[in-house]
C-alpha positions as CSV (number, residue, x, y, z in Angstrom):
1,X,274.2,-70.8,68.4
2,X,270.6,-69.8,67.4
3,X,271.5,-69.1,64.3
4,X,273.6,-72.8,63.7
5,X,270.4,-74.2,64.7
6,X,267.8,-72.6,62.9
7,X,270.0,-73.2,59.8
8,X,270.1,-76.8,60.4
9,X,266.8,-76.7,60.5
10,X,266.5,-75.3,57.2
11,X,269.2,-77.4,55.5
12,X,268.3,-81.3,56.0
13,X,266.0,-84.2,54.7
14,X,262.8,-83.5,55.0
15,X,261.3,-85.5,58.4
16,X,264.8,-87.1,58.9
17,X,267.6,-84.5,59.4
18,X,269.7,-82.4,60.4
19,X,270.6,-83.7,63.3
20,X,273.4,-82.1,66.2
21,X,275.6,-83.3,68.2
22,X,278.4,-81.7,70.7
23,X,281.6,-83.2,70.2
24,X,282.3,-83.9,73.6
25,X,279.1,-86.2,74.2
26,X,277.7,-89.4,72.8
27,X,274.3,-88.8,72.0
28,X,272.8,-87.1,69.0
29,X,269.2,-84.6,68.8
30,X,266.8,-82.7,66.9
31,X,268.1,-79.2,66.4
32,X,265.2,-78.1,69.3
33,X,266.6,-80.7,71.3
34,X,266.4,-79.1,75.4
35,X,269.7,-80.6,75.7
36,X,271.4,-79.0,72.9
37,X,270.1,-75.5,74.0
38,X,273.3,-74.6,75.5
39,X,275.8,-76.1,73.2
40,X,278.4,-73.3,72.4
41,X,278.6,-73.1,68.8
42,X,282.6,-74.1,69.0
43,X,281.0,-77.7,69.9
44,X,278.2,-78.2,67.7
45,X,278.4,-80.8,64.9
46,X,276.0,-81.7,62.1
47,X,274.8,-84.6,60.6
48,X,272.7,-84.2,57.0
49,X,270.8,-88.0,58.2
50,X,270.3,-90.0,61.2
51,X,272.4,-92.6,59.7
52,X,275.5,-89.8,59.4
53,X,274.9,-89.3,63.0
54,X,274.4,-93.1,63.7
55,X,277.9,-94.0,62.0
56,X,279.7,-91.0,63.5
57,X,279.2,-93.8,66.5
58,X,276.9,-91.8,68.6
59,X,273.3,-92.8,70.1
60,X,269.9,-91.0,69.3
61,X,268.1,-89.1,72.0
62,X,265.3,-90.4,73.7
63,X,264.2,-87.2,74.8
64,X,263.7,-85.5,71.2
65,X,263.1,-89.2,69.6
66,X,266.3,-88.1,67.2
């Protein structure tokens, strides 16, 4: 999962993105997100924007501020 991470971290707008997600849950993060640190892989979905994320129909984080 480390690896999906750190890519996302490589691969979105600058200040805005990527964002993850599990597909079982209804919030969205920051790649370094505490709650995303044990997403399995198998779960993780990525959003290029925080409006992707937004219309996927899922809520930001208030912990990370995603």
């Amino acid at each position: 999962m480390a690896d999906s991470i750190s890519n996302a971290q490589t691969s979105g707008e600058s200040g805005f993105g990527p964002f993850v997600a599990s597909k079982t849950k209804l919030h969205f993060h920051r790649p370094d997100c505490k709650w995303m640190q044990n997403v399995p892989v198998e779960k993780l979905i990525e959003f290029g924007t925080h409006r992707e994320a937004v219309e996927s129909g899922r809520k930001p984080c208030k912990t990370c501020r995603a």
